[in-house]
C-alpha positions as CSV (number, residue, x, y, z in Angstrom):
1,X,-19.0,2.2,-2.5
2,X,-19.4,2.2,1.2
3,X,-18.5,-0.7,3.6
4,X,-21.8,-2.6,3.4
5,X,-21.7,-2.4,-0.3
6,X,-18.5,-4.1,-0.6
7,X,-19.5,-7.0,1.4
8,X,-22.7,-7.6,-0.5
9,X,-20.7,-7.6,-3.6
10,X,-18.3,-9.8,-2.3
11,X,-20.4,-12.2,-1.0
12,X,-22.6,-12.5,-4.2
13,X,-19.2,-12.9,-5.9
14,X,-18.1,-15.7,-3.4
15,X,-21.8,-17.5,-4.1
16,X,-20.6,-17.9,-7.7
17,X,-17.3,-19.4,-8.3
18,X,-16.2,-20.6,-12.0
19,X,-13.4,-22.7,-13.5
20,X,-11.1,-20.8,-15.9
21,X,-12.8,-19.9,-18.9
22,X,-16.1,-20.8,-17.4
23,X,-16.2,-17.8,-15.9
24,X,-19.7,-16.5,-17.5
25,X,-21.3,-15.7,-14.2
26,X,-18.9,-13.7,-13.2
27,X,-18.1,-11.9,-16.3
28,X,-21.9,-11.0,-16.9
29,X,-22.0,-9.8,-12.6
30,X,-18.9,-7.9,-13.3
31,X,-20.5,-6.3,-16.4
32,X,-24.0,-5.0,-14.4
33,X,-21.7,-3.7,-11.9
34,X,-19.3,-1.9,-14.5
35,X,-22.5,-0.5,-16.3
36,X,-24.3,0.9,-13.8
37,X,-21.4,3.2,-12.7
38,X,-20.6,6.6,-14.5
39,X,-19.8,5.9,-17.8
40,X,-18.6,9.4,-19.4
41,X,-14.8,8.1,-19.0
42,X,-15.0,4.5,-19.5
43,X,-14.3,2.4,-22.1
44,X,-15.4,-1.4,-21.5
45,X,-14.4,-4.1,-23.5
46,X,-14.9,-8.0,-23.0
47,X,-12.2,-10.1,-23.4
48,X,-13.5,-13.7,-23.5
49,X,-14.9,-14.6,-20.0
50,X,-12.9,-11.7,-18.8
51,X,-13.0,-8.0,-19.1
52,X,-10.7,-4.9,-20.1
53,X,-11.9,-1.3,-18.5
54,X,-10.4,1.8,-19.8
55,X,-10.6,4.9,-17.3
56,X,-9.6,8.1,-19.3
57,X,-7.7,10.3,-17.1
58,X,-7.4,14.0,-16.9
59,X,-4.2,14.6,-18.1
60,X,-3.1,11.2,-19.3
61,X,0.8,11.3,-19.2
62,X,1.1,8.3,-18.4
63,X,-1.3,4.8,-18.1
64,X,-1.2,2.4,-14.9
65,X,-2.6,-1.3,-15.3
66,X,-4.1,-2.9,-12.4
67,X,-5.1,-6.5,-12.9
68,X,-7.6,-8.8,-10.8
69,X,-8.0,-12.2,-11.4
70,X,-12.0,-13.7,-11.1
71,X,-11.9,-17.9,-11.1
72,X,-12.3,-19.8,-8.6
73,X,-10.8,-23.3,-7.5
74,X,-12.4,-26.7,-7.8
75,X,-12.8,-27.5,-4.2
76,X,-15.7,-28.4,-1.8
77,X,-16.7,-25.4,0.0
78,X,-16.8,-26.4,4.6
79,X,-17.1,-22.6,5.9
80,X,-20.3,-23.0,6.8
81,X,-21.3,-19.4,5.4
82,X,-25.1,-18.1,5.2
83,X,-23.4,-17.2,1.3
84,X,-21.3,-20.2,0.9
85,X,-20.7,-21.2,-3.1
86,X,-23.9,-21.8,-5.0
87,X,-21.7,-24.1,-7.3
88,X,-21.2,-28.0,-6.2
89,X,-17.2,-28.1,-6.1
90,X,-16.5,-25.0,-6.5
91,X,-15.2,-22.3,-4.2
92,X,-13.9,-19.0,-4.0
93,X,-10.5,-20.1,-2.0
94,X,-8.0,-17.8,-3.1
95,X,-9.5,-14.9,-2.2
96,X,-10.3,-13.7,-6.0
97,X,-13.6,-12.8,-4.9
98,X,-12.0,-10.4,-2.5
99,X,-9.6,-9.5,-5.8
100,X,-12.8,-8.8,-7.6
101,X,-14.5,-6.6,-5.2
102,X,-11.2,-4.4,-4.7
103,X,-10.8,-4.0,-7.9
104,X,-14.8,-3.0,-8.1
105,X,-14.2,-0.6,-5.5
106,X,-11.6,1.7,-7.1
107,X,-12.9,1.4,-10.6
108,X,-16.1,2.9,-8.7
109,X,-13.9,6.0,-7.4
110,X,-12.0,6.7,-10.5
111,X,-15.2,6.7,-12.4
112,X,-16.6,9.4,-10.3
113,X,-13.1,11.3,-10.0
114,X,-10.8,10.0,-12.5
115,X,-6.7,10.0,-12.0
116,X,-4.6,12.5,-13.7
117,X,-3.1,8.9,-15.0
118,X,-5.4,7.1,-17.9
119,X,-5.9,3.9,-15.9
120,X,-6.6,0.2,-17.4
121,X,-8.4,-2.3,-15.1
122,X,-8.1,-6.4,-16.5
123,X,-10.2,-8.7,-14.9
124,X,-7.8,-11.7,-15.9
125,X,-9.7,-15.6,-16.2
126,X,-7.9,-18.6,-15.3
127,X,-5.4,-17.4,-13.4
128,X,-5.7,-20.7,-11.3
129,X,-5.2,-22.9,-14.7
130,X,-4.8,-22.9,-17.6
131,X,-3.7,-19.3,-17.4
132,X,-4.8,-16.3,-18.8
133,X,-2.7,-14.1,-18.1
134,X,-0.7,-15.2,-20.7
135,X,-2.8,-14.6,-23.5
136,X,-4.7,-12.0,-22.2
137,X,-1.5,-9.5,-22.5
138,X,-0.8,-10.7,-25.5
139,X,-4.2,-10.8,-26.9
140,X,-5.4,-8.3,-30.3
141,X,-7.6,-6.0,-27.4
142,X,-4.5,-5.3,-25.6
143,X,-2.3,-3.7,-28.6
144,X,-4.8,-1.1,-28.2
145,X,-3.3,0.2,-25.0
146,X,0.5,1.1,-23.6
147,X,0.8,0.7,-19.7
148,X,3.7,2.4,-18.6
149,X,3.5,0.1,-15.4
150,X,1.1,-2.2,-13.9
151,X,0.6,-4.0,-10.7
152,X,-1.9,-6.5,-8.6
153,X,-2.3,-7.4,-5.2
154,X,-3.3,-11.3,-3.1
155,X,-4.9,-12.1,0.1
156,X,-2.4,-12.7,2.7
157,X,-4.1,-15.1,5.5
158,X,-1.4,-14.7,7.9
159,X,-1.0,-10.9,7.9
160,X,-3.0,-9.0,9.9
161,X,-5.9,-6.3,8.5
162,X,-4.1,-3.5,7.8
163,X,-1.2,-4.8,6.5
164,X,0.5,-5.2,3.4
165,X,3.4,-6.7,2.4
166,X,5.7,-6.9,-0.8
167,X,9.6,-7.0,-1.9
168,X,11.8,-5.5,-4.7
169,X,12.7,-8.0,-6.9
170,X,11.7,-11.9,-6.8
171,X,8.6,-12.4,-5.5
172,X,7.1,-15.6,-6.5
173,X,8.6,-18.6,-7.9
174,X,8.7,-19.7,-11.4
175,X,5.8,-22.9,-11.5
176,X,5.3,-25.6,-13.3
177,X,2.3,-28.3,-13.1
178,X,3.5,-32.0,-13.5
179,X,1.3,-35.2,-15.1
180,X,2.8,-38.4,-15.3
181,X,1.6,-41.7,-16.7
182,X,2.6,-44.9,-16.4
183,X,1.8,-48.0,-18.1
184,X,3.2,-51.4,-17.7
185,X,1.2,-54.6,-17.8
186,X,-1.0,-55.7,-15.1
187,X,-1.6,-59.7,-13.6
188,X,-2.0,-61.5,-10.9
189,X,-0.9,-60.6,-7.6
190,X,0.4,-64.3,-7.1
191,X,2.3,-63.9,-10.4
192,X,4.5,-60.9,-10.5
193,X,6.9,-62.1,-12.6
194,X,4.2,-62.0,-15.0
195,X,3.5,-58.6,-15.1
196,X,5.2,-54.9,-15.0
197,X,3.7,-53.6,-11.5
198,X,3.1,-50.2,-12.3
199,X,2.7,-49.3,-8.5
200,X,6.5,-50.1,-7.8
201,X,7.5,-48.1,-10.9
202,X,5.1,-45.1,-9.9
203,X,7.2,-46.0,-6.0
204,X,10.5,-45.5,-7.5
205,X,9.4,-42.2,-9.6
206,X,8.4,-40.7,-6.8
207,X,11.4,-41.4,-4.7
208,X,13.9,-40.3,-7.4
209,X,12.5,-37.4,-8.0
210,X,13.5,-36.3,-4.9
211,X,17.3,-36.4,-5.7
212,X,16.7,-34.4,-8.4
213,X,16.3,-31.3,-6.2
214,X,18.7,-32.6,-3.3
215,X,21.4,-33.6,-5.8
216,X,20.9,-31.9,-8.9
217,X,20.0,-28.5,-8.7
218,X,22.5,-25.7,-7.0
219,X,21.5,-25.6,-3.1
220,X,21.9,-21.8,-4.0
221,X,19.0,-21.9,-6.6
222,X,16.0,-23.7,-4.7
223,X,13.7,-25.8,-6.7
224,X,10.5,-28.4,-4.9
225,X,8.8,-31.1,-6.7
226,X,5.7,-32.5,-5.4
227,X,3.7,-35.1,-6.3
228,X,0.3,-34.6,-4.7
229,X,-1.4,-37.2,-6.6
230,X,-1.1,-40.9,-7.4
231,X,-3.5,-42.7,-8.8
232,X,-3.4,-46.6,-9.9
233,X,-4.7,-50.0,-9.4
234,X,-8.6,-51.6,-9.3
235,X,-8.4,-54.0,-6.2
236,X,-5.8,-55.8,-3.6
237,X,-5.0,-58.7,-5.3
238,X,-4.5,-57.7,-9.1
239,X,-1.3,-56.1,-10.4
240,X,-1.5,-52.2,-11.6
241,X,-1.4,-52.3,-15.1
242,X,-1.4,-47.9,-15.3
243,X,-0.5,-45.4,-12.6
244,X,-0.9,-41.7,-12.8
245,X,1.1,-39.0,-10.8
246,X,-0.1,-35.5,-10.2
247,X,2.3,-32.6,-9.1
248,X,4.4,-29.5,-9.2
249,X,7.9,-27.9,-9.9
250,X,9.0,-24.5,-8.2
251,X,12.1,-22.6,-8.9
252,X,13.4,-19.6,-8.5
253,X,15.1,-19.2,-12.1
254,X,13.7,-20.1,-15.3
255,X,17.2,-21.9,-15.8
256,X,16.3,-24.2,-13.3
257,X,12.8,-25.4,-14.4
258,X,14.4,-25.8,-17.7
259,X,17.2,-27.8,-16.1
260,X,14.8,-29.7,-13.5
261,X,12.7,-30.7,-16.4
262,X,15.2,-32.3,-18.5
263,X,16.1,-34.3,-15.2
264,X,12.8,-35.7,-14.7
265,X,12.7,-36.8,-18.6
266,X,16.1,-38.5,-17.6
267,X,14.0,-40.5,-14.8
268,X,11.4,-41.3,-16.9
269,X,13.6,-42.8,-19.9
270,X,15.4,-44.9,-16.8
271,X,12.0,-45.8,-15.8
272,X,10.8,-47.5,-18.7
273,X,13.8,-49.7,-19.2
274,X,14.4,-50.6,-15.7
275,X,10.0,-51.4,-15.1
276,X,9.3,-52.4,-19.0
277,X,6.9,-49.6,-19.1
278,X,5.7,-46.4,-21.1
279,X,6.1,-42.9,-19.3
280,X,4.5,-39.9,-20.6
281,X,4.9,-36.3,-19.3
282,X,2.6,-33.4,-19.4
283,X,3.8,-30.5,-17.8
284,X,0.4,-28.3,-17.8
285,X,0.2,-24.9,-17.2
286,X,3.8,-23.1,-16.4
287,X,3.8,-19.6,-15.1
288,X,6.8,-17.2,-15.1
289,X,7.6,-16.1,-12.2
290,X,6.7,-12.6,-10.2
291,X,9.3,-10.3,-10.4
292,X,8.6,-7.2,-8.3
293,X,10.1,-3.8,-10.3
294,X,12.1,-2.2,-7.6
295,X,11.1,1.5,-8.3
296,X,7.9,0.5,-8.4
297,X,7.6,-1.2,-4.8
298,X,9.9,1.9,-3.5
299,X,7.0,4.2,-4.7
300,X,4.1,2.2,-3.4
301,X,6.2,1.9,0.0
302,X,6.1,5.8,0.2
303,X,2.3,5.8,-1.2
304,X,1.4,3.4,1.8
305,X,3.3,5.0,4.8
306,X,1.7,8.2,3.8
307,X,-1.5,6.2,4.7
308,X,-2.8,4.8,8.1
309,X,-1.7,1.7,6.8
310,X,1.4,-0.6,7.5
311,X,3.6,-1.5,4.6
312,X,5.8,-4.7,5.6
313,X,9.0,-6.4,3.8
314,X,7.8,-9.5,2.2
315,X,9.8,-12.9,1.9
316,X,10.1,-14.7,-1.3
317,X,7.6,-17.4,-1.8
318,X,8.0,-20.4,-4.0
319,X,4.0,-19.9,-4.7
320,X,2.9,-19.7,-8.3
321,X,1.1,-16.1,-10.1
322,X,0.8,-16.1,-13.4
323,X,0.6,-12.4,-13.4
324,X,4.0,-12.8,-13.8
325,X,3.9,-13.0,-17.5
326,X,2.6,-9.7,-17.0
327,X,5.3,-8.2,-15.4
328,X,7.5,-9.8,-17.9
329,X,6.6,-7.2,-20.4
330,X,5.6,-4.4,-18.2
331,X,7.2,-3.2,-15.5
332,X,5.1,-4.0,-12.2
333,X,4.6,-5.5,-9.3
334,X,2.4,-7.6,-6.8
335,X,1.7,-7.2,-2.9
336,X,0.1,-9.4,-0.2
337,X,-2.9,-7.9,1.4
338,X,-3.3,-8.9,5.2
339,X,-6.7,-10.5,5.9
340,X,-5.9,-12.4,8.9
341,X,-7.9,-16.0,8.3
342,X,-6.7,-19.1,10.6
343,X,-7.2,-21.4,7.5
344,X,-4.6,-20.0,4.6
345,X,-5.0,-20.0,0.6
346,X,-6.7,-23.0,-1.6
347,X,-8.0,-24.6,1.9
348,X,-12.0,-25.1,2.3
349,X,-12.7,-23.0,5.2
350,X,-10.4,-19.9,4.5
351,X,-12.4,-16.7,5.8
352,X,-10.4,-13.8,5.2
353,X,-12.0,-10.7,7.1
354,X,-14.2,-8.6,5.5
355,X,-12.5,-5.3,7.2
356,X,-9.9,-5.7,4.7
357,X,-11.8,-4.9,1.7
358,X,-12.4,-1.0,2.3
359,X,-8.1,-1.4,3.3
360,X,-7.8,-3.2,-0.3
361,X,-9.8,-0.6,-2.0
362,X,-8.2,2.3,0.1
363,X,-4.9,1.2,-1.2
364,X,-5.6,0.0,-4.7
365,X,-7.1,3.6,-5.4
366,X,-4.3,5.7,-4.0
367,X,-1.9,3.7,-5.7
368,X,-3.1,4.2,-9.3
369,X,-3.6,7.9,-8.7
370,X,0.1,8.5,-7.4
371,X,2.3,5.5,-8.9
């Protein structure tokens, strides 16, 4: 696939951006693409709205996985693009279209020349929620096949094209999503006693929560909890009968989420005797965190300084991948692809620079030949 190629694809992929496990689309897109290549060493397989490819290799001692992820977030598109999301509410702003194309790009390669290495490509669904990673790994298709090692990359706004950056060891945090509901008993503004006002209790929630991290967990072991989200009350002068609290929980050890968890559980029994109100707590999706495999990331340091690339040491970040469950049970690892956009990840108007696709693609390929 040559330059212009790659763009188109991308920005046909970018016109079409689906929620997890609504990604049907994409999936059927993927497939043309997929079928129209060389198919004497492929081995395609559909994996509900996402897609295992086999590539046979020539000598197949050993079997890399690389994984791409294909949804898209539910957010209202502002780049102004001639190919700006087709979908009301739904944008490509993570980059997964740029994933996609990557990905595209080597499997393209390796079906004209295939590796010495048998190679597995997984287009992964829902990797922004509910996460399918997860089951994907785990799923009856994927018993079929033993990866030695597997690994993935993400757009990097802030890194220039031509870079790339990853660490050994802990790369992303360990996430968890966080819904809250309240529900007390509303009244009359001029009658609080009356009521349970479920926008004080929803007030206080918020504000403890904060001690939690500041006075609970080990400065040494960083978590966050945000609440991005509240929700309650119908008009100024009636007391909120239900509130609703929408957030997040990083940290960088599974220990800690378990620990942080039981401590907001501890708020939320307080809560309802001190406000005379029901709490319930949904924690969503959770994804383990990204734990780069340090032999791994010293090889693919060595596999991009022997290119006309620039490999980077990357900090820790307390984002969320759920290709960490991946790298749970195989050892892998992820890296940041520079792509140099002034807006950054899950904002309307990121526009990461095309240029970095045929780097992506450069990198992705020479990787699963030599790792």
């Amino acid at each position: 696939m040559n330059k212009e190629h790659l763009i188109q694809i991308r920005r046909e992929l970018h016109q079409i951006p689906e929620l997890g496990f609504e990604e049907i689309k994409t999936q059927a897109y993927l497939l043309n693409v997929i079928r129209n290549l060389p198919q004497d060493h492929l081995e395609i397989y559909p994996w509900k709205t996402g897609i295992f490819v086999w590539v046979k290799g020539k000598s197949g001692e050993k079997t890399i996985g690389y994984r791409t992820d294909i949804d898209g977030l539910p957010l209202k598109e502002t780049t102004n693009y001639e190919f700006a999301s087709a979908h009301e509410g739904k944008m490509h702003a993570c980059g997964h279209d740029f994933h996609m194309t990557i990905a595209l790009a080597a499997l393209s390669k390796l079906a004209h020349e295939p590796a010495d290495n048998h190679v597995l490509f997984l287009f992964q669904p829902a990797e922004e929620g509910p996460g399918g990673a997860e089951p994907m790994i785990h799923s009856d298709l994927m018993k079929q096949f033993t990866l030695d090692k597997i690994f993935a990359l993400h757009i990097a706004p802030e890194l220039p094209v031509g870079t790339v950056a990853s660490k050994p060891g802990m790369l992303f945090a360990n996430t968890s999503e966080l819904f809250v509901d309240l529900l007390g008993k509303g009244g009359h503004a001029a009658f609080p006693h009356t009521a349970y006002d479920m926008v004080v209790a929803a007030s206080s929630f918020v504000t403890q929560l904060q001690q939690i991290t500041a006075r609970r967990v080990d400065p040494l072991d960083s978590a966050v909890i945000t609440i991005g989200k509240i929700e309650s009350g119908t008009v100024q002068n009636i007391i909120a009968e239900r509130a609703r609290l929408e957030g997040t929980i990083r940290t960088l050890s599974p220990e800690s989420m378990d620990q942080v968890k039981g401590e907001v559980e501890k708020v939320a029994k307080g809560l309802e005797i001190s406000n005379d109100c029901t709490v319930t707590i949904d924690y969503g999706a959770n994804y383990h965190q990204v734990f780069n495999h340090g032999e791994s990331i010293e090889t693919f340091k060595s596999i991009v300084d022997q290119t006309k690339y620039t490999y980077k040491e990357a900090r820790m970040a307390m984002t969320g991948e759920d290709f960490g469950y991946m790298a749970k049970e195989i050892p892998g690892f992820m890296f940041w692809l520079g792509v140099d956009s002034e807006a950054g990840l899950h904002h309307s108007n990121l526009k990461p620079k095309e240029e970095a696709l045929e780097v992506g693609a450069a990198i992705v390929e020479e990787t699963l030949r030599k790792l």
